[in-house]
N, C-alpha and C positions, 0 to 999 in steps of 0.2 A: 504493500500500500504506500509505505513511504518513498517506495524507488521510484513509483508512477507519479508521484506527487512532484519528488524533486527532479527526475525526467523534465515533466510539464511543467516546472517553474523554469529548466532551463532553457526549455525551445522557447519560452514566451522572452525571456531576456535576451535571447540571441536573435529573436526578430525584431526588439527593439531596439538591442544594438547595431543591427545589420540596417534599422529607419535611420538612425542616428548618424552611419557611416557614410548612407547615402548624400542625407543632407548635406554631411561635411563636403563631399566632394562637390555637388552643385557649387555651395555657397566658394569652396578654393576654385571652382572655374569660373565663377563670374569674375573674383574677385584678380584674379591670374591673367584674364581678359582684359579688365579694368586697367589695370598696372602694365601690364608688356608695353607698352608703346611711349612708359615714360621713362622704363629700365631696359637696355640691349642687355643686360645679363642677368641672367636667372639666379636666384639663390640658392644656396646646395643647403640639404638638410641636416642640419646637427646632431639628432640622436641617432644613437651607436646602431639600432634597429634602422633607422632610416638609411644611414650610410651603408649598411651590409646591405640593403637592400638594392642601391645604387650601383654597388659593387657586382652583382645579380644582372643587374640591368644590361650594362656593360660585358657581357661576354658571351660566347657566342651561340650558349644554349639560350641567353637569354633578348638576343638577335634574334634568336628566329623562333621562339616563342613571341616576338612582338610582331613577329608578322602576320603569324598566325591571326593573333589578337586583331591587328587592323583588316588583314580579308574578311573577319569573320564581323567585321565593325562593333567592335568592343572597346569601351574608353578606359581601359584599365592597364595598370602598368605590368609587365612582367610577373615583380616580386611582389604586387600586390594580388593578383591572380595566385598564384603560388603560393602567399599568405593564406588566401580563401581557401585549398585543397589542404593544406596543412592543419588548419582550421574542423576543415569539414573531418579528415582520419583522425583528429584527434577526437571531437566527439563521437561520431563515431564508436571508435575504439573504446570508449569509455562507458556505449552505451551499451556493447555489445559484453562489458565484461562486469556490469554493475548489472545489469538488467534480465540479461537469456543468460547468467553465471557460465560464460565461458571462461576458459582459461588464458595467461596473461600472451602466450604465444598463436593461439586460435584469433585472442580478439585482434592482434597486432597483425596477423594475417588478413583477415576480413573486412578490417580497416583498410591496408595497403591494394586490395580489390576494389574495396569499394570507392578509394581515391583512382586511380585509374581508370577505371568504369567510369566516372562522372568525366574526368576530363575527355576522355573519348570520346561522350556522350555528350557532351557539352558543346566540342567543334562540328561534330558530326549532324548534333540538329541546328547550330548556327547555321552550319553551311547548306543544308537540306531548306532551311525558311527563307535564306537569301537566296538561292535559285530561285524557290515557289514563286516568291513576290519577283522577283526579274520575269518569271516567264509570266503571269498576271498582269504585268504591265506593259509586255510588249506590243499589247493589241494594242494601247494608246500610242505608242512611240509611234507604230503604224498608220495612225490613224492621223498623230502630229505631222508625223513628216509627209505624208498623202497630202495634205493641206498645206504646205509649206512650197512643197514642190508644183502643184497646182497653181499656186498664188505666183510662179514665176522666180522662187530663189533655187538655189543651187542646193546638190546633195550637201555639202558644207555648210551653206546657211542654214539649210533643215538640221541637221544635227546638232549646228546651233541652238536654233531656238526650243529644241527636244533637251539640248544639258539646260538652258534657262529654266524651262517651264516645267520638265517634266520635276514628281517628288521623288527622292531618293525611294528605292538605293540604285533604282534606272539612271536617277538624274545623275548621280554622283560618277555614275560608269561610265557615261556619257562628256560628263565633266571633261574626263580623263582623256576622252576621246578627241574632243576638240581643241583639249588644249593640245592634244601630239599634232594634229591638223594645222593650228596655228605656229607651232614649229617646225614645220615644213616633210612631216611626217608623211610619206606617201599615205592613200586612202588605204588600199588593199593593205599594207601591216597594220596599220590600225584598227582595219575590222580584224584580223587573223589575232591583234591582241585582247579584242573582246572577247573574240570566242574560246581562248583561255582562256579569259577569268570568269566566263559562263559560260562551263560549256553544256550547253542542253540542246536538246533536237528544236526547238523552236528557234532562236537564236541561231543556231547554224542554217536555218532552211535562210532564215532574214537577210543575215549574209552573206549569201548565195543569190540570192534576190539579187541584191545592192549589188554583186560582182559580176553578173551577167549583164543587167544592165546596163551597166559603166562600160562593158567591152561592147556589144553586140545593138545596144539604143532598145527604144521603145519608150510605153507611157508607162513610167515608172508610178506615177498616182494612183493608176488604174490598179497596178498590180500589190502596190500596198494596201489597197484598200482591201480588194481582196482578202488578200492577208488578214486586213486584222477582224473583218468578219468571220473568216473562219477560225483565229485565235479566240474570237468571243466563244463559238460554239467549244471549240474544246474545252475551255475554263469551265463552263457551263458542266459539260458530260462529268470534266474532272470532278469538280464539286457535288454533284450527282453520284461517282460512285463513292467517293470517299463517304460520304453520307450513310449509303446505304451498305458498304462493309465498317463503320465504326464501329459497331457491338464485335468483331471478329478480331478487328485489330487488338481490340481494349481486354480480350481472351487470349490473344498471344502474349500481352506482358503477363498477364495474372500467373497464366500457364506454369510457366519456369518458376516465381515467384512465389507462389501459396504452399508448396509440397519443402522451399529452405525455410519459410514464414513456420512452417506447422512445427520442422524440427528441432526450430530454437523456443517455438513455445512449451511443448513438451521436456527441454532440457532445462526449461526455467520453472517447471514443477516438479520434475522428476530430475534432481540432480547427477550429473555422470550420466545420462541417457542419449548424448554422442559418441560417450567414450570408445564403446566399438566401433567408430570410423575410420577412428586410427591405426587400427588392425590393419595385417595383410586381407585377409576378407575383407573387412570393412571400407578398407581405402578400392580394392577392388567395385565391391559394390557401389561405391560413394563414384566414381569413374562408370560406369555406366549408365547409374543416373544420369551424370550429367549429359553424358551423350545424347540418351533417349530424350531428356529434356531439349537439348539443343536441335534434335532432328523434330521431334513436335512443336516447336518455336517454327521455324523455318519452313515448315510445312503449313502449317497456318498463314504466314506471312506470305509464300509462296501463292496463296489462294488469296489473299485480300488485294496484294498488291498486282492490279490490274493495271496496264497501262494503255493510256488513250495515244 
């Protein structure tokens, strides 16, 4: 009773500490804002925690953990990213060895999974929702530049006026695109660089569009418009089946989920009632579960994930 209690007192303070941290960092970016334009140098942070973290920052795991960060449009620094996962295993770990009484080397385990899992899990749906919304917005982009090029400006002033008007995260990529444009960036690399940083079947067909017609002529209007008529329809169907397979999806997480959920609640009635996992049997059996688990996950998923 009392574990549940002080459990629940601490997820209530970690979410208000987690309001409280948010705030700070608004109120240092306005404030960071405010001030850059009266100081050309930044000031470097004092405590011993800040500067290890600085240190973090600067090297080359933490180079390219920041890129990660900005593809994935995240306003967070490296070591503070890094903070939050450190963060997160430690309670975590402390929840798993206060609470389901595991032991000090299971929970240290379970913890270092369940950090891992999350960051995985965390680029992988940033990068899954920025695609969604890129390919969701391309029917407008189609539909801007169809009207751009109709009104008599050029494939570059239409791209133009699609980085101006359209909202991120199109607009931002688009940004990028006309600024390579105005530096003298041939057209064709700089479509071939959009469609790395999205690359998905809608976006390469558009590409493909823009590149035929730049060699071979026609009304390119005509053929955008097209286009984004039929990018409405598919959004449309897309949203349609996702709808109608979301009970299936939402039985593939549970799936894997409820049968480790069941075993730490019984080891937290029944003291030692993992302990056979550690066995040769045990670890045997504990490996085929997860397999079976894993091929019933994927089979499920296999059946929901339909693609238009």
């Amino acid at each position: 009773m009392w574990e549940a209690a002080l459990f629940g007192l601490s997820v209530l303070l970690f979410i208000w500490g987690a309001y409280l941290f948010l705030g700070y960092r608004k109120e240092k970016k306005e404030v960071k804002k405010k001030y850059t334009e009266w100081f050309q140098e930044e000031g470097t942070r004092s405590s011993f925690i800040s500067a290890l973290g600085d240190r973090f920052d600067q090297t080359e795991t933490g180079t390219q953990l920041r890129d990660k960060l900005l593809r994935s449009n995240v306003s967070l620094l490296p070591s503070e990213f890094m903070a939050i996962l450190l963060l997160i295993g430690f309670a975590s770990g402390i929840f798993m060895y206060s609470v389901f009484s595991l032991g000090f080397l299971v929970s240290l385990a379970v913890s270092s999974i369940i950090v891992t899992g999350s960051y995985w899990m965390f680029f992988t749906v940033r990068k899954n929702k920025y695609v969604d919304r890129m390919s969701d917005q391309l029917s407008d982009v189609c539909r801007l530049m169809a009207n751009s090029t109709r009104a008599g400006l050029t494939v570059n002033q239409a791209i133009e006026v699609v980085a101006s008007e359209t909202p991120n995260p199109a607009g931002n990529e688009f940004k990028k695109m006309a600024q390579n444009l105005r530096l003298g960036v041939d057209m064709e690399r700089a479509l071939i660089q959009l469609e790395r940083n999205v690359p998905t079947k809608e976006f390469k067909l558009f590409i493909a569009t823009i590149l035929i017609q730049r060699k071979s002529g026609g009304n390119l209007s005509a053929v955008l418009d097209e286009m984004s008529k039929t990018l409405d329809e598919r959004k449309i169907i897309r949203q349609t089946i996702k709808t109608m397979t979301a009970e299936q999806r939402f039985v593939s997480y549970i799936l894997p989920a409820l049968p480790i959920l069941m075993i730490l609640m019984m080891n937290m009635v029944m003291e030692g009632f993992i302990e056979p996992l550690f066995t040769i049997p045990g670890a045997i059996l504990f490996v085929l579960f997860a397999i079976g688990m894993l091929i019933a996950f994927l089979l499920v998923r296999s059946v929901t994930n339909i693609r238009v």
